[in-house]
CHARMM-style PDB file with segment names, atoms N, HN, CA, C and O in Angstrom:
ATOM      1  N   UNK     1    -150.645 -43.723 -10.287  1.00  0.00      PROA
ATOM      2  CA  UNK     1    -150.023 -42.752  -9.434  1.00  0.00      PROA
ATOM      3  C   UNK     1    -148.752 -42.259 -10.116  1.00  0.00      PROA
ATOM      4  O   UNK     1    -147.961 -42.994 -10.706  1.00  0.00      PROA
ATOM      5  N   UNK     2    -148.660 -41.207 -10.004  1.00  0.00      PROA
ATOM      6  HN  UNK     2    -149.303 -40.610  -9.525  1.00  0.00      PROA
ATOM      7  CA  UNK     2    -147.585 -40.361 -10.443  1.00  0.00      PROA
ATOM      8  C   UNK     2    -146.310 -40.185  -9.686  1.00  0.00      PROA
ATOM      9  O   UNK     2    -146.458 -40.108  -8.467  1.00  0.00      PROA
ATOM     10  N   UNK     3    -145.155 -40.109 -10.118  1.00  0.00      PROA
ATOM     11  HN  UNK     3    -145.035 -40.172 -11.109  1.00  0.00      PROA
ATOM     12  CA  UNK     3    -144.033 -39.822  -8.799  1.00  0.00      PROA
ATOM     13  C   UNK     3    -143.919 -38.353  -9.501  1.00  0.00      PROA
ATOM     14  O   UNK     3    -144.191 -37.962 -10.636  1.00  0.00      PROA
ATOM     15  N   UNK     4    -143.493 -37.823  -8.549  1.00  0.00      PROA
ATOM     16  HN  UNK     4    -143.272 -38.140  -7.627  1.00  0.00      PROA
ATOM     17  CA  UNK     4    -143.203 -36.279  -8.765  1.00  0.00      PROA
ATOM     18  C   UNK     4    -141.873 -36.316  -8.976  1.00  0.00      PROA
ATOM     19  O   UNK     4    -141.281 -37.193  -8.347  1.00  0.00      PROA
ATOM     20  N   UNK     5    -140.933 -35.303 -10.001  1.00  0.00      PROA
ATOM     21  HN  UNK     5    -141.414 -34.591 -10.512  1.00  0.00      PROA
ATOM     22  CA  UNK     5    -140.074 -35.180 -10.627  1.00  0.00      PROA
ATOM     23  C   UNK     5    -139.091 -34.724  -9.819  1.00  0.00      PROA
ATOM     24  O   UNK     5    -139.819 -33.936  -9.216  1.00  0.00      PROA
ATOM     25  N   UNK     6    -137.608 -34.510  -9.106  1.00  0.00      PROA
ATOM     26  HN  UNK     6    -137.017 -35.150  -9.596  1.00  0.00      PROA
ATOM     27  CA  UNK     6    -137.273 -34.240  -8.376  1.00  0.00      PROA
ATOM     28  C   UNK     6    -136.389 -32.947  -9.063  1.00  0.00      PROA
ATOM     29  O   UNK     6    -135.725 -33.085 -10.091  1.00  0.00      PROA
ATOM     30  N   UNK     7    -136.540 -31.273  -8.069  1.00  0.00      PROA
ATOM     31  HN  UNK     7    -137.079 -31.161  -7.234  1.00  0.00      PROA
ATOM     32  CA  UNK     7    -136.117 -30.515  -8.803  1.00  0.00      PROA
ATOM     33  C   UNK     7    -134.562 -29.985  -8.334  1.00  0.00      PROA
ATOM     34  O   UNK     7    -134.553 -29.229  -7.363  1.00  0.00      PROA
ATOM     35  N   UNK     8    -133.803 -30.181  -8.691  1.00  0.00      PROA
ATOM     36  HN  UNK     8    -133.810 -30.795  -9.480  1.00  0.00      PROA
ATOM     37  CA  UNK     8    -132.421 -29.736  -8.487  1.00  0.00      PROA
ATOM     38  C   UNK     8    -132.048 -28.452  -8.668  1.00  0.00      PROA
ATOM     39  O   UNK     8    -132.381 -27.895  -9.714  1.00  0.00      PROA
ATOM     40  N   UNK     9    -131.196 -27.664  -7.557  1.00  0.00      PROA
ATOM     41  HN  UNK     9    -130.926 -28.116  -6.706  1.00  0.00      PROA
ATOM     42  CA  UNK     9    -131.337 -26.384  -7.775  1.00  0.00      PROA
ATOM     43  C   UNK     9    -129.735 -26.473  -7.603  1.00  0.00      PROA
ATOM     44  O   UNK     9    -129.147 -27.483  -7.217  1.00  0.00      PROA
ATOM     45  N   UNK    10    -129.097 -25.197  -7.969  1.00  0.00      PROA
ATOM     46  HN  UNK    10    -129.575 -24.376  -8.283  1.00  0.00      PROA
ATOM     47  CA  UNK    10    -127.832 -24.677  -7.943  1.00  0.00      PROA
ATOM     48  C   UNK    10    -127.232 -23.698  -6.515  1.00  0.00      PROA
ATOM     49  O   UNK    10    -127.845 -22.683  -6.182  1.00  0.00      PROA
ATOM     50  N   UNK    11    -126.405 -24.007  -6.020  1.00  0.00      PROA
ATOM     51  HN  UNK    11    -125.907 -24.831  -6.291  1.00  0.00      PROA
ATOM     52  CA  UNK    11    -125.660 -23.394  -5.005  1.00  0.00      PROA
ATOM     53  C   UNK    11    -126.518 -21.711  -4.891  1.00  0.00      PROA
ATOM     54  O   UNK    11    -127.278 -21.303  -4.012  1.00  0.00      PROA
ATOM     55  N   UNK    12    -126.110 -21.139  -5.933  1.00  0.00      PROA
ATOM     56  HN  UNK    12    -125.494 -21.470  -6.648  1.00  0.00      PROA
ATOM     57  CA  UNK    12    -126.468 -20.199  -6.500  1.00  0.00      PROA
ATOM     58  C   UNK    12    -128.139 -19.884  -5.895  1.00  0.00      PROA
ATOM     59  O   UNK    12    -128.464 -18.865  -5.285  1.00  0.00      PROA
ATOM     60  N   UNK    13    -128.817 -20.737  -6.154  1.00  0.00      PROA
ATOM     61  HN  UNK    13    -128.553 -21.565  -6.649  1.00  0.00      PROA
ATOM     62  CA  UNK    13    -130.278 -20.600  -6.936  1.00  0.00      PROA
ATOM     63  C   UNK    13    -130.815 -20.879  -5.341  1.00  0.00      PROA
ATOM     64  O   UNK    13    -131.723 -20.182  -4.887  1.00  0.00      PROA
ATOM     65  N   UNK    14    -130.240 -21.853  -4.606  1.00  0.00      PROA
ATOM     66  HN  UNK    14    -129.503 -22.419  -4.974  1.00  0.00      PROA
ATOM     67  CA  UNK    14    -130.808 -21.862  -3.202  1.00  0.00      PROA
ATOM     68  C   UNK    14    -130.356 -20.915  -2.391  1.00  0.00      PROA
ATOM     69  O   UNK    14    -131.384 -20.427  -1.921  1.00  0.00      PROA
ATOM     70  N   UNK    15    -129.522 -20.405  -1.980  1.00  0.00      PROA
ATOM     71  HN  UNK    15    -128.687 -20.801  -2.362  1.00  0.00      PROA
ATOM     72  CA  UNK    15    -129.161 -18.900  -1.462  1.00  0.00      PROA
ATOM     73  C   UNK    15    -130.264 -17.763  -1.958  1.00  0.00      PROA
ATOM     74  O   UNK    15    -131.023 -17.173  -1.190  1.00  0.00      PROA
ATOM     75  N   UNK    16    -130.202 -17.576  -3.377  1.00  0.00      PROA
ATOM     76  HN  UNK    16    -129.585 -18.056  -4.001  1.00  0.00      PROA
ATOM     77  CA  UNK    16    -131.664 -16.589  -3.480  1.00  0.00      PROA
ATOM     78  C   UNK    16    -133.112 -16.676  -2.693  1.00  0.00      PROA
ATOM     79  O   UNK    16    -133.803 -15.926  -2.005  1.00  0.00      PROA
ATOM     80  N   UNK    17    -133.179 -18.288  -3.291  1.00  0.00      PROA
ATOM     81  HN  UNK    17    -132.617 -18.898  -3.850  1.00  0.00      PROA
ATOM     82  CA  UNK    17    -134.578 -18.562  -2.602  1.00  0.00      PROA
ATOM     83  C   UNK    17    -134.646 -18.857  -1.016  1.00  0.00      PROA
ATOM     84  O   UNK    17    -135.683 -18.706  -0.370  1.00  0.00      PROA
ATOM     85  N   UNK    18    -133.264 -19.350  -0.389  1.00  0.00      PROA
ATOM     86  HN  UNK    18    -132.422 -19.473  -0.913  1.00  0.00      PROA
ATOM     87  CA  UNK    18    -133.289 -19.049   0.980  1.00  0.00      PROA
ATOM     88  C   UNK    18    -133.542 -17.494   1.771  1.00  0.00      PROA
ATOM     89  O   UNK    18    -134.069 -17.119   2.819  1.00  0.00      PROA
ATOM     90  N   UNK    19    -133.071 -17.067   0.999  1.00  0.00      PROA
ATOM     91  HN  UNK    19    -132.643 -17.371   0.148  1.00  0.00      PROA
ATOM     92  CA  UNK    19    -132.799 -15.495   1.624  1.00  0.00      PROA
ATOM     93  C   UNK    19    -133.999 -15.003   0.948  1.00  0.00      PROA
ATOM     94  O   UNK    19    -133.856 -13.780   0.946  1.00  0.00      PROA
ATOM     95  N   UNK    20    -135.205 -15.315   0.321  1.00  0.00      PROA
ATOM     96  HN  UNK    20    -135.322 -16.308   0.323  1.00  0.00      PROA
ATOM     97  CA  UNK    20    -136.186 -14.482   0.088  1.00  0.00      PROA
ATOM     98  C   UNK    20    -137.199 -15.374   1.216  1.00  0.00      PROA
ATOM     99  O   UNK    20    -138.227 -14.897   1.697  1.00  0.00      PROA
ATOM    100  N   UNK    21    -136.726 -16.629   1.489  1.00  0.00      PROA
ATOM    101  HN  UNK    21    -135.891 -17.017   1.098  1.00  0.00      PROA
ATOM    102  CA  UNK    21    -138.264 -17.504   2.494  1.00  0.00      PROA
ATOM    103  C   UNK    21    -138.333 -17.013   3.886  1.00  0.00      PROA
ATOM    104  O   UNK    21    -137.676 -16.284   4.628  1.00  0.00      PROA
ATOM    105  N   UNK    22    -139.441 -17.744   3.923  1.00  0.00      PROA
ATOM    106  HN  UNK    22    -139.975 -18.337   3.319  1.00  0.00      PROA
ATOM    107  CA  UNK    22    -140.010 -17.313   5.425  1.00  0.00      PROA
ATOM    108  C   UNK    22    -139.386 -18.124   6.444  1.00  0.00      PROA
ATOM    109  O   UNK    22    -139.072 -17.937   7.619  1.00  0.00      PROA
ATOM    110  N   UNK    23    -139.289 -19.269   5.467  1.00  0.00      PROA
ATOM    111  HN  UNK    23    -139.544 -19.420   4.512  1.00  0.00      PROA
ATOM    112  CA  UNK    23    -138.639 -20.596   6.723  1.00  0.00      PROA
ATOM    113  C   UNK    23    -137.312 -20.695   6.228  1.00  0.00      PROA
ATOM    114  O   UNK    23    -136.932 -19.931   5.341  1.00  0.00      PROA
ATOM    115  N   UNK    24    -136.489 -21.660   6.769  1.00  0.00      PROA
ATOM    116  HN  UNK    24    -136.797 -22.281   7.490  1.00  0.00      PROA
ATOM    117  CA  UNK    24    -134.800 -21.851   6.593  1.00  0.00      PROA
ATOM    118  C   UNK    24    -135.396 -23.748   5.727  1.00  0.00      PROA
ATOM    119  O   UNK    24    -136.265 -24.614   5.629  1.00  0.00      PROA
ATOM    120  N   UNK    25    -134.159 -23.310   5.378  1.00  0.00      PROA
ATOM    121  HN  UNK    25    -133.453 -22.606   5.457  1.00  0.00      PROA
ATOM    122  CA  UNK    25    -134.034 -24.759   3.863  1.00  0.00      PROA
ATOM    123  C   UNK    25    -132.557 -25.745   4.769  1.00  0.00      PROA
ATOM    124  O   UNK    25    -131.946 -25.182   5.677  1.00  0.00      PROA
ATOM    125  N   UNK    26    -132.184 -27.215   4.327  1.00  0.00      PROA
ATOM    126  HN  UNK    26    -132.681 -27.673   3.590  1.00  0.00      PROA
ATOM    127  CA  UNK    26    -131.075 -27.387   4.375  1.00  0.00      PROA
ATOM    128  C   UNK    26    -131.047 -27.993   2.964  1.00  0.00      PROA
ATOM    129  O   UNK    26    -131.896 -28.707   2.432  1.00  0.00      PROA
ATOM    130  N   UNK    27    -129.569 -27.428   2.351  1.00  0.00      PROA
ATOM    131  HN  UNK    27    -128.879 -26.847   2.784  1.00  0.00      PROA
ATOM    132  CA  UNK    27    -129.282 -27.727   0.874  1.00  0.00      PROA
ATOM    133  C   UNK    27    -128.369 -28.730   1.018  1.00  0.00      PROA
ATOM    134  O   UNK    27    -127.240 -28.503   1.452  1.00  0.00      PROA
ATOM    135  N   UNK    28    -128.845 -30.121   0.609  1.00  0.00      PROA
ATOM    136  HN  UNK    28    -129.762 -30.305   0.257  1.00  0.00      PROA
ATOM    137  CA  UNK    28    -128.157 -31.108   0.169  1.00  0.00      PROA
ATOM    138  C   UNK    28    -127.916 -31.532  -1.092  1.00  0.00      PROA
ATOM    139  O   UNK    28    -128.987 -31.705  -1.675  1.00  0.00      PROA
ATOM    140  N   UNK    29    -126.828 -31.815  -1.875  1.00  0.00      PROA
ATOM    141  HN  UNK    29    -125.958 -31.675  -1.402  1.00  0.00      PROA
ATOM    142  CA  UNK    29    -126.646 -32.402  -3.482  1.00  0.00      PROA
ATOM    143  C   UNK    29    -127.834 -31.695  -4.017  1.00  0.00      PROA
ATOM    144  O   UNK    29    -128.837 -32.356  -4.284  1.00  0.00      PROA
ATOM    145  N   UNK    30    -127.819 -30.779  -4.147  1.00  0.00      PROA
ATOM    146  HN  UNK    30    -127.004 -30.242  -3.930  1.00  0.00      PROA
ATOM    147  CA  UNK    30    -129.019 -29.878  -5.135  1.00  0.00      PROA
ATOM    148  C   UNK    30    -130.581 -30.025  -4.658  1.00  0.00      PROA
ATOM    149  O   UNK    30    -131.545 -29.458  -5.172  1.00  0.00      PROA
ATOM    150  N   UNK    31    -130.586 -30.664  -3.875  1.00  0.00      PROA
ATOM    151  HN  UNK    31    -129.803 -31.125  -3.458  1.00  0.00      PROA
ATOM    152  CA  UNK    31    -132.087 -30.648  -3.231  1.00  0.00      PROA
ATOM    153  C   UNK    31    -132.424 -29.649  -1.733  1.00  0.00      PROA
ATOM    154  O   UNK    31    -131.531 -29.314  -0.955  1.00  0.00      PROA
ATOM    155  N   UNK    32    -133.439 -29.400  -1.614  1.00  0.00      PROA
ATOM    156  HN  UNK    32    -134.164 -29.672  -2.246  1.00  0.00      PROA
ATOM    157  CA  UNK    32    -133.708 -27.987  -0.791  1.00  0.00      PROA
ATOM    158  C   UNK    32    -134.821 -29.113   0.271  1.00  0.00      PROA
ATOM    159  O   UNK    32    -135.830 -29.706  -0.111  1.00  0.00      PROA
ATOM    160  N   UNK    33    -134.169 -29.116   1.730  1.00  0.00      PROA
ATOM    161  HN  UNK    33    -133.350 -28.634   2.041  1.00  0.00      PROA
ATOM    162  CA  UNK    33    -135.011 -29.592   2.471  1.00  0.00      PROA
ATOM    163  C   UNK    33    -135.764 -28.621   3.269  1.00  0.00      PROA
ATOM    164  O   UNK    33    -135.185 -27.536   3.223  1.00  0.00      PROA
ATOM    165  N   UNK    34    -136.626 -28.589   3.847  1.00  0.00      PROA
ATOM    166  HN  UNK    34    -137.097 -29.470   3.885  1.00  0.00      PROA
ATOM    167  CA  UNK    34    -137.676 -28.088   5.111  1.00  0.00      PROA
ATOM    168  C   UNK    34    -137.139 -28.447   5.886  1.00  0.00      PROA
ATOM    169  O   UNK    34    -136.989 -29.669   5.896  1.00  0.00      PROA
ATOM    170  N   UNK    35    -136.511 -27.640   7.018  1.00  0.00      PROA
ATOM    171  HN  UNK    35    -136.633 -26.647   7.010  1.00  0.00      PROA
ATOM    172  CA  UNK    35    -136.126 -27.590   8.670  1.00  0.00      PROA
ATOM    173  C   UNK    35    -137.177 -27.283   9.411  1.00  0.00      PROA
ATOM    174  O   UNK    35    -137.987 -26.379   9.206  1.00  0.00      PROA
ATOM    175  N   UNK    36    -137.140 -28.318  10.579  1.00  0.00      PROA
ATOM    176  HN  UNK    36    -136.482 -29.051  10.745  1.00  0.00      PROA
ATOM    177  CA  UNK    36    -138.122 -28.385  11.726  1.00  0.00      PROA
ATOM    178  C   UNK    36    -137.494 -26.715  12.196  1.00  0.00      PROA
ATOM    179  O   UNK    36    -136.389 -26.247  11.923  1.00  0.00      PROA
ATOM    180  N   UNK    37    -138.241 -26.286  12.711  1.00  0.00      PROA
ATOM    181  HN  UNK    37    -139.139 -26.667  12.933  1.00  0.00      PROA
ATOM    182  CA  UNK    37    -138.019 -25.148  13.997  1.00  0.00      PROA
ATOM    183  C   UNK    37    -137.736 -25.977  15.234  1.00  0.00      PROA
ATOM    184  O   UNK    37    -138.157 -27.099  15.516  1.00  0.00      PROA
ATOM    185  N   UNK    38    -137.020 -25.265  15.832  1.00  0.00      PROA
ATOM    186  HN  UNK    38    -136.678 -24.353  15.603  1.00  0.00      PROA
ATOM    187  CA  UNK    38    -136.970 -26.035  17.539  1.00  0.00      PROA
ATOM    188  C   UNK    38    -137.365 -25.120  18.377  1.00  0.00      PROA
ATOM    189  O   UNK    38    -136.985 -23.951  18.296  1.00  0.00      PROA
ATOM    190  N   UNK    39    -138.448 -25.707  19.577  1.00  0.00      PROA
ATOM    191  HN  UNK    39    -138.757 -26.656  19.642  1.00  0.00      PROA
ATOM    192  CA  UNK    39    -138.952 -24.386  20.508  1.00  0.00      PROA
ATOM    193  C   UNK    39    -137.784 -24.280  21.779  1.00  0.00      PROA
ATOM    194  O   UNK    39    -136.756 -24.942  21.918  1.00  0.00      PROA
ATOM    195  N   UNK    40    -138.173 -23.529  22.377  1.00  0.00      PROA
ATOM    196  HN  UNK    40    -139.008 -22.991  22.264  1.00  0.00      PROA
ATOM    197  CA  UNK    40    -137.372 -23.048  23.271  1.00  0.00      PROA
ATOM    198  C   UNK    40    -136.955 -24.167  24.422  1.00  0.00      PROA
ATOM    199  O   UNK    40    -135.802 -24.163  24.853  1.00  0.00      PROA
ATOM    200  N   UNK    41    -138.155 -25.346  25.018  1.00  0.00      PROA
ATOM    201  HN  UNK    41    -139.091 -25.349  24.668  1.00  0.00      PROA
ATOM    202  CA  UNK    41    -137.966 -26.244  25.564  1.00  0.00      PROA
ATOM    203  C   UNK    41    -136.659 -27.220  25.376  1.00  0.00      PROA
ATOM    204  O   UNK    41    -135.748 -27.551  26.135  1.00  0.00      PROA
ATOM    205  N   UNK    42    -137.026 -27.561  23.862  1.00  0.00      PROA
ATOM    206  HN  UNK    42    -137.767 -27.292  23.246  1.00  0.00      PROA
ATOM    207  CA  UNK    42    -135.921 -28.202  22.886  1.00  0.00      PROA
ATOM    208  C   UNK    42    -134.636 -28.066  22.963  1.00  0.00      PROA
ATOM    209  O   UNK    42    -133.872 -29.015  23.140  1.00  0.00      PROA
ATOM    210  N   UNK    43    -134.199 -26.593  22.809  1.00  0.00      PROA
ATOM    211  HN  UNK    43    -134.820 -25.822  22.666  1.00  0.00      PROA
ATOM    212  CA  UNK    43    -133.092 -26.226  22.959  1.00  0.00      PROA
ATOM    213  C   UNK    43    -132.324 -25.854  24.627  1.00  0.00      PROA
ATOM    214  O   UNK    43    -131.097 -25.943  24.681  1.00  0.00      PROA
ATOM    215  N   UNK    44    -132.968 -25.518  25.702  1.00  0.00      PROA
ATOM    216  HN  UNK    44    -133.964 -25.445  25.658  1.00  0.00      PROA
ATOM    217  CA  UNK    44    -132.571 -25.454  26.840  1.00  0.00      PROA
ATOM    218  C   UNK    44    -132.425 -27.093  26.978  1.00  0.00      PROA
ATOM    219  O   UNK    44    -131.277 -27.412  27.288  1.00  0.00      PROA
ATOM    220  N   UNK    45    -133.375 -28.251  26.809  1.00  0.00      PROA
ATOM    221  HN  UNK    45    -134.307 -27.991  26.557  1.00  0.00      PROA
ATOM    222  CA  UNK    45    -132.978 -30.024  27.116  1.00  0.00      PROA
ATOM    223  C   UNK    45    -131.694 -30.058  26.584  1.00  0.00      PROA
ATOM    224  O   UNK    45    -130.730 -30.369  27.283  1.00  0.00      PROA
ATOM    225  N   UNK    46    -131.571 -29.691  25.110  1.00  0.00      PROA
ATOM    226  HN  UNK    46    -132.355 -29.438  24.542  1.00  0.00      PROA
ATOM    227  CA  UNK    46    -130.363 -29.958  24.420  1.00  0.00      PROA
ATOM    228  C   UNK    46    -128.727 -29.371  25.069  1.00  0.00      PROA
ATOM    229  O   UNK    46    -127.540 -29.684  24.976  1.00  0.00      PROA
ATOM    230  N   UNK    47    -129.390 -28.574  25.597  1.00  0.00      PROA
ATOM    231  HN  UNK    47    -130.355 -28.320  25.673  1.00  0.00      PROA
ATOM    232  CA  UNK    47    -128.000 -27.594  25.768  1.00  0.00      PROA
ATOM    233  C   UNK    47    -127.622 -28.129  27.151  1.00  0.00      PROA
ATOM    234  O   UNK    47    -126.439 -27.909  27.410  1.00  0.00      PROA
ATOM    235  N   UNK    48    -128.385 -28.854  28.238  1.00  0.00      PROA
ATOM    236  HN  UNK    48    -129.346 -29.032  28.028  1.00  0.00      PROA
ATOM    237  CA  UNK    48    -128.578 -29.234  29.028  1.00  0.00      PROA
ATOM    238  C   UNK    48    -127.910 -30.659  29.250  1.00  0.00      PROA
ATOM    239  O   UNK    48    -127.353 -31.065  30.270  1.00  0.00      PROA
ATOM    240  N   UNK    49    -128.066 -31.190  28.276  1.00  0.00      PROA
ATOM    241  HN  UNK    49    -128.518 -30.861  27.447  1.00  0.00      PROA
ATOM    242  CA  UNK    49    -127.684 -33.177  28.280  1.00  0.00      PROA
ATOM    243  C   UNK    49    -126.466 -32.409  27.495  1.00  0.00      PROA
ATOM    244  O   UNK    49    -125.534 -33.157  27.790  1.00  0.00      PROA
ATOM    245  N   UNK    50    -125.940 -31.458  26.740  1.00  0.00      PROA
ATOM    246  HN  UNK    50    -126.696 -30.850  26.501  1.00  0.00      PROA
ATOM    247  CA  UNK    50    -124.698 -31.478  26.134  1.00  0.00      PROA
ATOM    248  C   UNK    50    -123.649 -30.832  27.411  1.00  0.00      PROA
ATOM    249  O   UNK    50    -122.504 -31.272  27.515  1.00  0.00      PROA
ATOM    250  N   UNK    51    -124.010 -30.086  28.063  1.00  0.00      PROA
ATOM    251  HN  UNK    51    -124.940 -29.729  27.978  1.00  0.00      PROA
ATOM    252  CA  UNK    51    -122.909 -29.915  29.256  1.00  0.00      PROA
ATOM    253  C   UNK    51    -122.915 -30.926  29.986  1.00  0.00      PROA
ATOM    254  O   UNK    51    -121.845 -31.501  30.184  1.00  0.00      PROA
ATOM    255  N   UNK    52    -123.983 -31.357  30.514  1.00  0.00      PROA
ATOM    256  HN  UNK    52    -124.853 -30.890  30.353  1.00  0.00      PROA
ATOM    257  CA  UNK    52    -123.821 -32.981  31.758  1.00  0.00      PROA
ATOM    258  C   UNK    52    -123.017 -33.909  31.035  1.00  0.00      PROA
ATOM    259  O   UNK    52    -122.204 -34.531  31.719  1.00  0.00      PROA
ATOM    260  N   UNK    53    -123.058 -34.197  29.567  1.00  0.00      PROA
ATOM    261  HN  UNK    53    -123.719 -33.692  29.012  1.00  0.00      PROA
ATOM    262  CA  UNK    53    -122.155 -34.704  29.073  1.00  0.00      PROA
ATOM    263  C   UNK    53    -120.515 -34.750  28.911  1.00  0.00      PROA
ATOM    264  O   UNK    53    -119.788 -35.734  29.056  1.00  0.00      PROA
ATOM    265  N   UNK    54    -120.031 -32.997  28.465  1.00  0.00      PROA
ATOM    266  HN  UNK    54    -120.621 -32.198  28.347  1.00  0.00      PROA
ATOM    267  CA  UNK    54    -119.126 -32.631  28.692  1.00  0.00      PROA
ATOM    268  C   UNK    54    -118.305 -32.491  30.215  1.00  0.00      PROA
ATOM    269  O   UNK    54    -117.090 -32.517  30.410  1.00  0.00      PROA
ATOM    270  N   UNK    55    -119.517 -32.321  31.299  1.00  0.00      PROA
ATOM    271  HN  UNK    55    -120.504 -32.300  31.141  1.00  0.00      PROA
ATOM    272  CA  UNK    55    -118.880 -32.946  32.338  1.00  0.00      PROA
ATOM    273  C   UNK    55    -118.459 -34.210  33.209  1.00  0.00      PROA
ATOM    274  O   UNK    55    -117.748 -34.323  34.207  1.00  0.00      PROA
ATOM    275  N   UNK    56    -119.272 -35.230  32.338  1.00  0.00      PROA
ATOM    276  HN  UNK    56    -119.850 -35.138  31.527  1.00  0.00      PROA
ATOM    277  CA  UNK    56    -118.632 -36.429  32.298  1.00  0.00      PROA
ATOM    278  C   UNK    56    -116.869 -36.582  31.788  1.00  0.00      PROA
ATOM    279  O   UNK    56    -116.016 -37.443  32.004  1.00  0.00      PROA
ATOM    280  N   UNK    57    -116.872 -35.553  31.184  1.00  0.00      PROA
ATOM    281  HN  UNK    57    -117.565 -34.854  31.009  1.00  0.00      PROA
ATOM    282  CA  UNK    57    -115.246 -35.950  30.410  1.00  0.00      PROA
ATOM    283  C   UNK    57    -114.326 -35.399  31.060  1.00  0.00      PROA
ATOM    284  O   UNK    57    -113.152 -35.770  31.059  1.00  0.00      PROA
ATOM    285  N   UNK    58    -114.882 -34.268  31.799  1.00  0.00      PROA
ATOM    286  HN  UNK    58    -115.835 -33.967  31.799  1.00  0.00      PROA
ATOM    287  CA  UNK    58    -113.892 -33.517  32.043  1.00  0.00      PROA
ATOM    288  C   UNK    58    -112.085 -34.138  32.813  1.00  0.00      PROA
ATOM    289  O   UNK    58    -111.088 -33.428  32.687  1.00  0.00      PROA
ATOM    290  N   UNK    59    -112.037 -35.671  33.626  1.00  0.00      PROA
ATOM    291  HN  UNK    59    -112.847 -36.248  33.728  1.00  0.00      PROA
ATOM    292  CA  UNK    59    -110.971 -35.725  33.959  1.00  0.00      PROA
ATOM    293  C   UNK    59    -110.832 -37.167  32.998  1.00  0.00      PROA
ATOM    294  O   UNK    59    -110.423 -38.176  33.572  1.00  0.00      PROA
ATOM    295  N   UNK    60    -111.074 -37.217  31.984  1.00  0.00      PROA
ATOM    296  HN  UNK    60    -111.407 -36.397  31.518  1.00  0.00      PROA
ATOM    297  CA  UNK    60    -110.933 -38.188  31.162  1.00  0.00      PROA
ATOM    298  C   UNK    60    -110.476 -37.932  29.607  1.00  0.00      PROA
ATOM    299  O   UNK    60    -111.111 -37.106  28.950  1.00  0.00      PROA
ATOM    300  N   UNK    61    -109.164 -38.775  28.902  1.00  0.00      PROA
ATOM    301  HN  UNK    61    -108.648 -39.446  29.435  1.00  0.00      PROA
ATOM    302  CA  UNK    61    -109.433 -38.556  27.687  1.00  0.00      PROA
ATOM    303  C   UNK    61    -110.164 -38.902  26.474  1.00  0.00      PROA
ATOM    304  O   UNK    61    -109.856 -39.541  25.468  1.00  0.00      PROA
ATOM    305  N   UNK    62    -111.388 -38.201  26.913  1.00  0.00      PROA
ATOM    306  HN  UNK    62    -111.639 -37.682  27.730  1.00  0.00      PROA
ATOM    307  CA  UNK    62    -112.566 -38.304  25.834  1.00  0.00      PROA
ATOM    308  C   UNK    62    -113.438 -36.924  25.359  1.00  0.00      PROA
ATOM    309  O   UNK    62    -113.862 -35.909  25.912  1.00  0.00      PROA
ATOM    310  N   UNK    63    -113.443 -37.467  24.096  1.00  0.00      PROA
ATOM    311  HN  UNK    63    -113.098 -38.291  23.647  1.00  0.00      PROA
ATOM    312  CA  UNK    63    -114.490 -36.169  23.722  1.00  0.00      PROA
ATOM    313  C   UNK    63    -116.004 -35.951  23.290  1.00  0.00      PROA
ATOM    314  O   UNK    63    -116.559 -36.536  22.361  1.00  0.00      PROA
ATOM    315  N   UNK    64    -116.305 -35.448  23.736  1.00  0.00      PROA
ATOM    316  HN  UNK    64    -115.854 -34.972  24.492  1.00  0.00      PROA
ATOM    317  CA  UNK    64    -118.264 -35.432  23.389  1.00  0.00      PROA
ATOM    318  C   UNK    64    -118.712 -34.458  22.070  1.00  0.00      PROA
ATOM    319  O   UNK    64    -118.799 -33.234  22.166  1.00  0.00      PROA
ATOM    320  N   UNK    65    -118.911 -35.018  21.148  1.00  0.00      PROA
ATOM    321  HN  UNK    65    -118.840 -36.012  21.069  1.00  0.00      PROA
ATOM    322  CA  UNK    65    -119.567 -34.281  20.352  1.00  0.00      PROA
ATOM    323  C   UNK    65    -121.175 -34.354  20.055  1.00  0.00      PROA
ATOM    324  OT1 UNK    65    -121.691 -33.575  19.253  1.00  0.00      PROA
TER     325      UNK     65
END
């Protein structure tokens, strides 16, 4: 079995190829990952548990990130 070679790209070089793809990349230390999509469900839960959260704090000094 073979390991596949790992290809390192430049600041530079992932911006081109981001901005020509179909899908979105995340660029870490020169490597180009595949991002999940999130559907619409996903993001209304999310946005959802992040305010019930933030209103937990509200008379407290704490912060929710």
């Amino acid at each position: 079995m073979s390991i596949a070679e790992k290809r390192y790209v430049s600041p530079e070089e992932y911006l081109t190829i981001e901005r020509a793809s179909e899908i979105r990349h995340e660029y870490y230390r020169g490597e180009m990952f595949a991002m999940s999509g999130a559907s619409r469900a996903h993001n209304v839960i999310a946005g959802n548990i992040g305010r019930r959260l933030l209103e937990q704090f509200d008379d407290r000094d704490c912060e929710a990130y």
